[in-house]
C-alpha positions in Angstrom: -5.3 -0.5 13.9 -7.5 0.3 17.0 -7.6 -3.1 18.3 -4.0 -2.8 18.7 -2.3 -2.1 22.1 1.0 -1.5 20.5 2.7 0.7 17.8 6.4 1.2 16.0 7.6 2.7 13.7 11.0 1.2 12.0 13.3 2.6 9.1 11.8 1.3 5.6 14.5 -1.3 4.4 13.7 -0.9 1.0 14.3 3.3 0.9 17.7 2.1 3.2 18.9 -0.6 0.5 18.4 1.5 -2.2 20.3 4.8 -0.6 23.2 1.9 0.2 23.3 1.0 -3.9 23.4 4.6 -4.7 19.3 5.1 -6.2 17.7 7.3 -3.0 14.8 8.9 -3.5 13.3 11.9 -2.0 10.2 10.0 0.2 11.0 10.0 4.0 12.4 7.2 5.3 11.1 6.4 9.2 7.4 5.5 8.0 7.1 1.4 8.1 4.9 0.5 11.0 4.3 -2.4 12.9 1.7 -3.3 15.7 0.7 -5.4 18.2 -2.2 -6.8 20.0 0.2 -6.7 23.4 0.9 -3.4 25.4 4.1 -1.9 25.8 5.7 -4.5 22.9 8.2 -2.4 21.6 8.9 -0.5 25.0 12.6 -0.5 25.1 13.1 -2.2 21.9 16.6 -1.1 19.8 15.2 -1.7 16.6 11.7 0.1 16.5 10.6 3.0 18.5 7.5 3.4 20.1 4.6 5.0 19.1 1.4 6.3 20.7 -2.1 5.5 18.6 -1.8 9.7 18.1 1.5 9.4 17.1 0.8 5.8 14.3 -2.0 8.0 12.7 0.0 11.0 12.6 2.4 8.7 11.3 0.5 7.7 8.6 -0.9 10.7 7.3 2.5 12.4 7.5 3.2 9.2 4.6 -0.1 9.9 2.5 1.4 13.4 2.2 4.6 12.4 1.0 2.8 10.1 -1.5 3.7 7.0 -0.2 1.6 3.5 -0.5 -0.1 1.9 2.4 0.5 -2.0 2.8 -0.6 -4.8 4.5 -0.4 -8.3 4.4 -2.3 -10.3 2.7 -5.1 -11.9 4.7 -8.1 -10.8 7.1 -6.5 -11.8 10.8 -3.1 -11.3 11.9 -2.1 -8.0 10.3 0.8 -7.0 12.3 2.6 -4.5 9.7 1.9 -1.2 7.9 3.8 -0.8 5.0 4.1 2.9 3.6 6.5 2.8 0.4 6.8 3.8 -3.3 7.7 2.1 -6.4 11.0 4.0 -6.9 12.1 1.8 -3.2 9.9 -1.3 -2.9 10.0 -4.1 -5.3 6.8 -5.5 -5.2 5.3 -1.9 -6.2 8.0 -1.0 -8.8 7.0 -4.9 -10.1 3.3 -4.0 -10.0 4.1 -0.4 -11.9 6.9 -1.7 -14.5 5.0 -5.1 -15.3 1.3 -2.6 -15.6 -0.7 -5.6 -14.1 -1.7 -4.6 -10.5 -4.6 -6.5 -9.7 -2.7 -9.6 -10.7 0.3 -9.3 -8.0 -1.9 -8.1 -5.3 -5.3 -7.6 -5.4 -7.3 -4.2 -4.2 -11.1 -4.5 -3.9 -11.0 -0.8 -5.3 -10.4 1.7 -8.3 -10.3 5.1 -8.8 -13.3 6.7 -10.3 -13.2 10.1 -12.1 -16.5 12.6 -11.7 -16.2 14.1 -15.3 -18.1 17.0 -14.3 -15.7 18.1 -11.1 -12.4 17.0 -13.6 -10.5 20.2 -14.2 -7.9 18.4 -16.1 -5.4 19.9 -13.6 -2.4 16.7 -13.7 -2.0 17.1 -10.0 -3.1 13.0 -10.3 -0.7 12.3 -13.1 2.1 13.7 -10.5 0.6 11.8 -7.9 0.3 8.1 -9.5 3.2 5.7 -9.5 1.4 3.2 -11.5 0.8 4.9 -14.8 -3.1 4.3 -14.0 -4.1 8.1 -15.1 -4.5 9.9 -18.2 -5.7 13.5 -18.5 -7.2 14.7 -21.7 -10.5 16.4 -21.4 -10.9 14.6 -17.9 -9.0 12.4 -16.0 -9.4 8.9 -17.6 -8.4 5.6 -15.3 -6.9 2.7 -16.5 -8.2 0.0 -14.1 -5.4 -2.8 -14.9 -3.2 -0.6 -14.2 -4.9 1.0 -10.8 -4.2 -0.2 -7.3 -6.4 1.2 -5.6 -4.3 3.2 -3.2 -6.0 6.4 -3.6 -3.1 8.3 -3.8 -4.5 10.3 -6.2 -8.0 10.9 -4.4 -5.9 13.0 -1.6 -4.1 15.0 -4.8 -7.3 16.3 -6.7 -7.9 19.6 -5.9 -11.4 19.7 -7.3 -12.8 16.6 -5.3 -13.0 14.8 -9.1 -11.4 11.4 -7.9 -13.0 8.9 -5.8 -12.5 5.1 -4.7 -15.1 2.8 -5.4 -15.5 -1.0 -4.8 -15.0 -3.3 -7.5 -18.0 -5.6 -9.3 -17.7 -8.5 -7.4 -16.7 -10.7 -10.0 -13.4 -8.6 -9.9 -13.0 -8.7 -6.3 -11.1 -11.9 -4.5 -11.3 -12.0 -0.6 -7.7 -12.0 1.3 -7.3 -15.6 3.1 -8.4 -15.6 6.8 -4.7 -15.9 8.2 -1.3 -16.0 7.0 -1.2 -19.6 7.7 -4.5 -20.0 5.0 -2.0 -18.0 2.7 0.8 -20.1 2.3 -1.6 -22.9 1.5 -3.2 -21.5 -1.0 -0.2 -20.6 -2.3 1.3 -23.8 -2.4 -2.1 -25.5 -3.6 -2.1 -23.3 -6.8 2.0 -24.7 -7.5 0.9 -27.9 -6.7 3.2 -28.2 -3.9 2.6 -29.8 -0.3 3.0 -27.0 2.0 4.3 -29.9 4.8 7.2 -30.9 2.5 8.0 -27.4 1.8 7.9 -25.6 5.2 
């Protein structure tokens, strides 16, 4: 985000669709960001408003408080969008909580790792996860299929007892380069020819 020379901030679609159906939830809604490597990009824009770098990070943290999930796309270059949502809205994190196979959908390099000794047994994680990844009995206990590494529940723990921590490597698949190596990959695992599809 600090190579950036541009930030906005734009309703999240998903929270919108589902207030339109009738199913709102209580996150905010003005929270998904997007950025650009060229100054002043969304100066005067109707859709997205403006933000300074201050104003994105304050942005940001305002949607870790409410709980929300940080997103990205899905390679190393070319990341042009923050996503900040939450399974009751989005349907890519309800699919990941409802179907209880995160790192199969989209992949984190990290987990959530409990400190028994700092574990209070408190719940304020249990409140906090949206993926059913926690489990207090004694001490919080993680489920790592089920984890996506957002750390939602790292900010929650009073007692400091939560932590994220890098997966073994053998656990851990690197994002394509660009969006462009995406699709390919994509379409080389279907067996489909990207030209023919595109």
């Amino acid at each position: 985000m600090a190579a950036c020379r541009s930030w906005g901030v734009v309703d999240c679609i998903c929270r919108k669709q589902k207030a339109l159906i009738g199913e709102p939830c209580s996150h905010p809604i003005d929270n998904c960001m997007t950025l650009s490597m060229r100054a002043g990009a969304f100066d005067g824009d109707s859709t997205v408003r403006a933000l300074t770098q201050e104003a994105a990070l304050a942005t940001l943290r305002r949607a870790a408080e409410a709980g929300l999930v940080h997103s990205v796309s899905n390679s190393q270059e070319g990341i042009w969008y923050i996503c900040n949502c939450c399974t009751c809205g989005c349907g890519i994190l309800r699919g990941l909580a409802d179907l209880g196979m995160a790192n199969v959908i989209a992949r984190s390099a990290f987990v959530s790792q409990v400190d028994e000794a700092l574990c209070a047994a408190c719940n304020s994680c249990l409140d906090r996860c949206q993926f059913g990844a926690l489990a207090v009995g004694s001490v919080a206990q993680v489920n790592r299929a089920r984890c996506v590494g957002c750390g939602l529940c790292v900010t929650a723990c009073p007692q400091g007892a939560l932590a994220l921590v890098r997966r073994p490597d053998d656990e851990v698949l690197p994002p394509p380069v660009t969006g462009d190596d995406w699709l390919a990959a994509r379409a080389a695992a279907r067996g489909l020819d990207l030209g023919k599809v595109l």
